[in-house]
N, C-alpha and C positions, 0 to 999 in steps of 0.2 A: 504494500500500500504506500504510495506517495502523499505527501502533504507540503505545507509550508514550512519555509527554514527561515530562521530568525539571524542575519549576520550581524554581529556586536563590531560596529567599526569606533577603535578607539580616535575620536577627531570626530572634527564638525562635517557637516553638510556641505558640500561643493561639488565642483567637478567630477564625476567616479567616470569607470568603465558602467558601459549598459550592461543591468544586473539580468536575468532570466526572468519571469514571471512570478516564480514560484517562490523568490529570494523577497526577504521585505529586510530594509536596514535600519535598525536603531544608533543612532549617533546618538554619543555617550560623553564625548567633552570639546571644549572649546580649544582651537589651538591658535596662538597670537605670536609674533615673529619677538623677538627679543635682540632688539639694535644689538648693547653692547655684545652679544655673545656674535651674532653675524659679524658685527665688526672685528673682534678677535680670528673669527673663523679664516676670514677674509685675508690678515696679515699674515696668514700663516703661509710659511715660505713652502710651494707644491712643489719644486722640484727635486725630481726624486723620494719624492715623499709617497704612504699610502692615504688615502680618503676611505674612511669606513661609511657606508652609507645606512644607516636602522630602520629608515623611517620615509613614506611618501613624504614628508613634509619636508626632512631636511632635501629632497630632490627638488621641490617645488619653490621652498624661501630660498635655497642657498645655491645651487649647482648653477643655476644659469650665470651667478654673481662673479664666478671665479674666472680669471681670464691666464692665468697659466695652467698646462697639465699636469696633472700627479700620474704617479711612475704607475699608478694603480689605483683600483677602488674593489672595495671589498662589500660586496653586499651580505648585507645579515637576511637569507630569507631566498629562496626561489622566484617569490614575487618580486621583492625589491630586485635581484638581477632582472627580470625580463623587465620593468620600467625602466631602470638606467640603460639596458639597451636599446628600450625606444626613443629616448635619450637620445641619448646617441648617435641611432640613427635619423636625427633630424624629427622624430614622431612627436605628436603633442602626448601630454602625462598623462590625458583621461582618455584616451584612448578614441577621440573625436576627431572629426575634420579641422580643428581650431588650430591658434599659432603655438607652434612646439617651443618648448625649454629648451634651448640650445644650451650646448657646455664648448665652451671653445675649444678644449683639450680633448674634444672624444674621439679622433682619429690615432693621437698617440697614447692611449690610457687603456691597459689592460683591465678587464671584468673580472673579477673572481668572487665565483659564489661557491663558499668550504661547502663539503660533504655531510660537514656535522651542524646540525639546524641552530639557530639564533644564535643570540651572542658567546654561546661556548662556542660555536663553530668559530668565532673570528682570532677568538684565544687560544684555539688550538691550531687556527692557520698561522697565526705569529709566533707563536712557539718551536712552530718549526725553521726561522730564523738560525742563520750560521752565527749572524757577525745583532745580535741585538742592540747593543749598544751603538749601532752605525745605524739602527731603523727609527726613521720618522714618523709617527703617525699625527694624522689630526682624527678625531672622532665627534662630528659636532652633535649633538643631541637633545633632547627631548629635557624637560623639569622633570616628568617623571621617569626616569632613566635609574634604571638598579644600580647601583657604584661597586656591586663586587666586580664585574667583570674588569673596567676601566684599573681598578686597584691589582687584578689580576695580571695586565700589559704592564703595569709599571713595575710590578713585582722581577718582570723578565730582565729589566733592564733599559727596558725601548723607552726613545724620547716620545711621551704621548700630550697631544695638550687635545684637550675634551670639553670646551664651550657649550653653555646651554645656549642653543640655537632660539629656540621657538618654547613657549608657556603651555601646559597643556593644562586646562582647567576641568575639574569633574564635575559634571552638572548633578544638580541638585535632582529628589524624584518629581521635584512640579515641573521643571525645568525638561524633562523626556517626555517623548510623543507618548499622548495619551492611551490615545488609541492603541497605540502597539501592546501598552503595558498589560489592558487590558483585555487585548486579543491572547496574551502570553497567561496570563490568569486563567481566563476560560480553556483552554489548550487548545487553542487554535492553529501549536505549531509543531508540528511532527519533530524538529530538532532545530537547534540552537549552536550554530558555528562563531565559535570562539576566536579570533584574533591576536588580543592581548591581556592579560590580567586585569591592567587598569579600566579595561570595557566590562570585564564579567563582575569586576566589583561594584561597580556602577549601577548594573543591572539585580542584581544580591539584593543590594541596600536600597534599591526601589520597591523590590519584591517583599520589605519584612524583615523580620528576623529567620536566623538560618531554621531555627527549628519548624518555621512555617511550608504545609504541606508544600510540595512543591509538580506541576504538570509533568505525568510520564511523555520525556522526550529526549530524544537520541541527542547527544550532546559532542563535538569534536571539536578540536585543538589544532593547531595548524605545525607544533610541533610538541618534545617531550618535557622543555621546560613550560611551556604553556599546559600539557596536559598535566602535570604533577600539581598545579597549581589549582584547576579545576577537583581534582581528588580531594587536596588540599580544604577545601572550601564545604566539604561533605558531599558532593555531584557523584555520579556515576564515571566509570573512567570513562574519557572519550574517545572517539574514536581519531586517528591522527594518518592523513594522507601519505601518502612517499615524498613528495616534494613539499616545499613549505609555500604554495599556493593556495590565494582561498579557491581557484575554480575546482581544484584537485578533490579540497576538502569537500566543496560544495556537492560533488561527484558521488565521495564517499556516503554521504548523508543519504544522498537521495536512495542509493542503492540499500541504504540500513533502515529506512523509512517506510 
């Protein structure tokens, strides 16, 4: 049996790819550009340097701003690689006929999206560094950004500087589409694809307290540090794609629904 899937996008309402029919999105926080950290972001000397990229946003405030190439960019995520590709290749971010984010540097700047999903994968790609102490990174990111991994690259050795880019604010439960919350009440929706922490919490603390019953529905993660986190939380485990895509996941659900 198929139903409706609920996608928890941590960020506001803008531009997206066209979602399928069956897909309804809850935007879950506010995201606002933050000068001084862009500007930090900005001074940072690219050459030869890596650019870690985490996050649609930091593609959309910041990559088009930079006008030298970095030796490389490191996406956290299957999704984030295939936007910076588009990127890249000249393509707009939401996946429309509109004017694309160019990056000045995308003919000389190697993609690398690690094997191993989120931000562990990009700790264990710099780990495998010869010479750490010769590696540059910038990593600009999110207010809500977890600080073990960041503390984890300096630990190595590597010169890393990590500017809050962009604010990410969590909205309030009046502050979320009514309707949705209320379709998710009655169980309107066969499953519930998970993005990122900061979205499922969001959605938690609209719903209640944890002990409040809660709608039998297929729940997935888009990878294993997001799924531990869902467990975490009391949920059912979920179910988590091959690649760190939401179309993947979006796949998976339907097929579990």
């Amino acid at each position: 049996m198929s139903g409706r899937i609920l996608l928890l996008r941590s960020g506001a309402a803008g531009s997206e790819d066209a979602l399928p029919s069956d897909v309804t999105v809850l935007y879950t926080h506010t995201v606002v550009p933050r000068p001084e950290g862009v500007a930090e972001a900005l001074a940072f000397d690219a050459r030869g340097a890596t650019l870690v990229i985490s996050s649609k946003e930091t593609i959309n405030y910041l990559l088009p701003l930079f006008r030298a190439p970095f030796a490389q960019m490191v996406a956290v995520g299957e999704g984030t690689g295939d936007l910076l590709r588009r990127v890249n290749a000249g393509g707009p971010l939401d996946g429309t006929s509109g004017e694309a984010s160019t990056y000045s540097g995308a003919s000389e700047t190697q993609i690398v999206v690690p094997s191993v999903p989120g931000a562990a994968g990009v700790v264990h790609f710099l780990r495998k560094s010869s010479a750490p102490s010769l590696v540059r990174v910038l990593w600009p990111h999110g207010s809500d950004a977890a600080p073990e991994p960041l503390e984890q690259i300096r630990a190595l050795g590597i010169q890393l500087v990590a500017p809050v880019v962009y604010e990410k604010r969590p909205l309030t439960s009046s502050e979320l589409n009514p309707s949705i919350l209320s379709d998710f009440r009655a169980g309107r929706f066969a499953a519930v694809a998970v993005g990122s922490t900061a979205g499922l919490d969001v959605l938690l603390a609209a719903l209640g307290p944890p002990a409040a019953p809660k709608p039998n529905v297929r729940w997935g993660a888009l990878g294993p540090e997001t799924a531990k986190a869902v467990t975490a939380r009391g949920l059912p485990p979920p179910s988590i794609p091959a690649h760190a895509r939401i179309s993947e996941l979006l796949d998976v659900l339907r097929k579990e629904t």
